[in-house]
C-alpha positions as CSV (number, residue, x, y, z in Angstrom):
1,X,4.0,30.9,7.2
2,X,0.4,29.4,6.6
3,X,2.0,26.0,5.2
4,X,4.8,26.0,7.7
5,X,2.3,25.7,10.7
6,X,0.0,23.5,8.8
7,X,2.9,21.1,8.3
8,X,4.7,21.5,12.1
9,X,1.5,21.4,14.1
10,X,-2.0,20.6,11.9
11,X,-0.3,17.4,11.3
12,X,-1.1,16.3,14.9
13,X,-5.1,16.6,14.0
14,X,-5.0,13.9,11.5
15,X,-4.1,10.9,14.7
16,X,-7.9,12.2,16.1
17,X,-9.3,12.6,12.6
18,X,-8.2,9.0,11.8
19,X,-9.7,7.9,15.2
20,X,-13.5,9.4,14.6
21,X,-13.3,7.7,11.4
22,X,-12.9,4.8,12.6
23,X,-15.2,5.3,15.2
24,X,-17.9,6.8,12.6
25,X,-17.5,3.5,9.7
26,X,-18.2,1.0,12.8
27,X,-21.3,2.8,13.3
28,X,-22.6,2.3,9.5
29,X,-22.5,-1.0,10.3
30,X,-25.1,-0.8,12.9
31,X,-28.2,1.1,11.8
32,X,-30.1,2.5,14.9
33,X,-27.5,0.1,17.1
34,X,-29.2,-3.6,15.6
35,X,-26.4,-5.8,14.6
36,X,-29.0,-7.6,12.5
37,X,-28.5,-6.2,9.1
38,X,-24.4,-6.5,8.9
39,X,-25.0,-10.8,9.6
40,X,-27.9,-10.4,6.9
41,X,-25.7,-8.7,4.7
42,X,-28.4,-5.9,4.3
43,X,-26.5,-2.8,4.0
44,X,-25.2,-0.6,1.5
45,X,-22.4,-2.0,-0.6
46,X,-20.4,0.8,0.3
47,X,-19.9,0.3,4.0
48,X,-17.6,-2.9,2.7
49,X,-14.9,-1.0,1.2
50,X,-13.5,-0.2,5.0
51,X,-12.7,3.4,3.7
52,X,-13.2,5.0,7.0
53,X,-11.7,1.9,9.1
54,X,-8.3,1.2,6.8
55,X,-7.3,4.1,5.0
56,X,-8.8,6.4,6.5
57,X,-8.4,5.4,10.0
58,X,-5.4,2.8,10.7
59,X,-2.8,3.6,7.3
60,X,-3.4,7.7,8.6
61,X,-2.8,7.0,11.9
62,X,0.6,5.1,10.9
63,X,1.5,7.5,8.1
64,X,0.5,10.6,10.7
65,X,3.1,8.7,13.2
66,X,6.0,8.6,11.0
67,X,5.2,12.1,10.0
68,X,5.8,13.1,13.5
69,X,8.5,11.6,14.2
70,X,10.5,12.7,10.8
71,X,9.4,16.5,12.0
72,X,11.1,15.7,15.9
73,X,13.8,13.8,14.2
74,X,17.4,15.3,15.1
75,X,20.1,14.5,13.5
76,X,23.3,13.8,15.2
77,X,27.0,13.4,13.4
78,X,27.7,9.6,12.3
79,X,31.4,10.7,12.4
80,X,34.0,13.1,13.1
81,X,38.0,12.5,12.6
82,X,39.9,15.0,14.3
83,X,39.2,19.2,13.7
84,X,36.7,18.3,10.5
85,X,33.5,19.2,10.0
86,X,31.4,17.3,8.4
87,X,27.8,18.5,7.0
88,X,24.8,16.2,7.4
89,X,21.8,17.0,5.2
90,X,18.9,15.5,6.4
91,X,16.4,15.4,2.9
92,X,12.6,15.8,3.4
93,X,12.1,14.2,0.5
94,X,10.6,10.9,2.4
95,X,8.8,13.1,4.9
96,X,6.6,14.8,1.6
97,X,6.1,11.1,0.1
98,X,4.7,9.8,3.0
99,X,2.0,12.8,3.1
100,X,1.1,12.1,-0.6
101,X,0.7,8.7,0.6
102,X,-1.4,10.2,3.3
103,X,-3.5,12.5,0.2
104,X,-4.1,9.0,-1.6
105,X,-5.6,6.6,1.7
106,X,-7.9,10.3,2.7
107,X,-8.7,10.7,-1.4
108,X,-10.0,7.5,-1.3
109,X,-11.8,7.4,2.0
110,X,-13.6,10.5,0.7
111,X,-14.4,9.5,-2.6
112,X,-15.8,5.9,-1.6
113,X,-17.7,7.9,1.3
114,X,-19.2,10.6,-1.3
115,X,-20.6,7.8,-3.7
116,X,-22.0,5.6,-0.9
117,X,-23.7,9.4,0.0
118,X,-24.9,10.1,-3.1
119,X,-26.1,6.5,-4.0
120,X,-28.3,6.3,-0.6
121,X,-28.9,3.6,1.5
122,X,-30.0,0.0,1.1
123,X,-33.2,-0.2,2.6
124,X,-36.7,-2.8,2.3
125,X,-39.5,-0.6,0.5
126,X,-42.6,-1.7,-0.4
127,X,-41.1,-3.8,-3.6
128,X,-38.7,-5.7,-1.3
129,X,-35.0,-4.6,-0.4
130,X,-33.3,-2.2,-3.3
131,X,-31.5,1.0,-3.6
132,X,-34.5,3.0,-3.9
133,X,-32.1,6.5,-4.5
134,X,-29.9,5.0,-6.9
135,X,-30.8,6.7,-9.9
136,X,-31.7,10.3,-8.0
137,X,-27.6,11.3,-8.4
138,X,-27.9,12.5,-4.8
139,X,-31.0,14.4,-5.0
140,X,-32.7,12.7,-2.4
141,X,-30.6,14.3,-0.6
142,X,-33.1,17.4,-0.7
143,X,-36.3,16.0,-1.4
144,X,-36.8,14.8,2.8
145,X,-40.7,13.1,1.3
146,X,-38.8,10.5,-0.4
147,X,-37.0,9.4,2.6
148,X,-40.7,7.4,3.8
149,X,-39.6,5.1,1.1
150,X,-36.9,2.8,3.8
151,X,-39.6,0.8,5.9
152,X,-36.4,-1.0,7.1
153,X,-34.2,-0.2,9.5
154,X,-35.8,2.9,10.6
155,X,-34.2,5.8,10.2
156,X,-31.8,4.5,7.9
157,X,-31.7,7.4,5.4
158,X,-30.9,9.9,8.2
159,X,-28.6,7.1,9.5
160,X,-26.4,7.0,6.3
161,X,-26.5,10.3,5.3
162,X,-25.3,11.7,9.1
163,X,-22.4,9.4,9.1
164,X,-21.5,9.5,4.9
165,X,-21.3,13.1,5.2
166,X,-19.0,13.0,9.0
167,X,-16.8,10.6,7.0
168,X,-16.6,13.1,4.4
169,X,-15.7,15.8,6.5
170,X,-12.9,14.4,8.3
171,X,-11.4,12.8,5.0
172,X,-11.5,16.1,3.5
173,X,-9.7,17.9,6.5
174,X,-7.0,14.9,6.1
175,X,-6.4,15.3,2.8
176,X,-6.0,18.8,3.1
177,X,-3.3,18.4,6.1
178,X,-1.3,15.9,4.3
179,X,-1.6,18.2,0.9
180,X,-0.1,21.5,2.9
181,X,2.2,19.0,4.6
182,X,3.7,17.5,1.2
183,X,3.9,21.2,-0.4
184,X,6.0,22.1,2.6
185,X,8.2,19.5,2.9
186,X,8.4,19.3,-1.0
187,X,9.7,23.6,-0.9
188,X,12.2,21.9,1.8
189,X,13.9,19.1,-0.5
190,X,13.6,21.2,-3.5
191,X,14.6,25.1,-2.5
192,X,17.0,23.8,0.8
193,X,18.1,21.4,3.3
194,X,18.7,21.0,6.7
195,X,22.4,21.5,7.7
196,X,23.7,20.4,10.8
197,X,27.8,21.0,12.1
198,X,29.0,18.1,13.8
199,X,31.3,20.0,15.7
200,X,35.0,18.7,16.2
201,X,36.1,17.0,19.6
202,X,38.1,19.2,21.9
203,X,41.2,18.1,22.6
């Protein structure tokens, strides 16, 4: 029952998800809302890998589409000759691929989104512009006294690790959607199928 709603209905979540994360990657790119470090190329590498903008954002909103409208779907009898029956089957098959699909574009938006956490941000320190977390294997993450090391742009540690660990979230509830939605549909093509009776014309 569990997997069953989180297929039918949880499935519509994933369109606002997608949205936020698009909404939340745009805003990496402006630290403290200066436009000044995207032209200079001053930000962490990880920002440029669109994880939150394509996959997890545009190819989920598409993929979340079609998912809708294979659930809503109805299929109608290509033919009937006289008093036959005919059975149509209507596989799910498709339906659980395109939610794996869904599991791979959130897997990677939350993987990228994890390591550009745990790496930290690219900030100037008093040696010039680094990664001055690199090396901490996200244990900056706890020690707040380290974050004084980013001069430039202010606030940028707080910045980064607000909107990495959003991005996480919502690619984790995605790929936790689309992972009860291709179990479900997956139970459907494997253990049954849809039958509908075309029902013969009256005479």
């Amino acid at each position: 029952m569990f997997l069953k709603n989180c297929s039918e209905y949880s499935i519509l979540a994933v369109i606002p998800l997608a949205v936020w994360s698009i909404v939340v990657n745009i805003l990496l790119y402006f630290p403290n809302g200066e436009n000044t470090y995207a032209a200079n190329n001053q930000l962490t590498n990880y920002v440029w890998y669109f994880q939150g903008i394509c996959f997890g954002g545009i190819m989920m909103i598409i993929l979340s589409t079609v998912l809708l409208l294979v659930d809503f779907y109805k299929c109608s009898s290509a033919c009937c000759a006289g008093k036959h029956v005919y059975r149509i089957h209507c596989s799910r098959l498709g339906s659980a691929i395109f939610a794996l699909l869904g599991v791979l574009f959130s897997g990677y938006s939350l993987i990228i989104s994890s390591l550009g956490l745990s790496q930290g941000p690219y900030c100037k320190t008093e040696t010039g512009w680094s990664y001055p977390f690199v090396n901490t294997a996200g244990g900056y993450l706890v020690d707040y006294s380290s974050w004084s090391q980013c001069l430039e742009p202010s606030k940028v540690v707080e910045w980064n690790v607000i909107l990495f660990s959003i991005l996480i979230a919502l690619s984790a509830l995605q790929v936790i959607i689309c992972f009860c939605k291709a179990i479900h549909d997956c139970m459907i093509a494997l253990c049954g199928t849809h039958k509908i009776l075309a029902q013969p014309d009256h005479e």
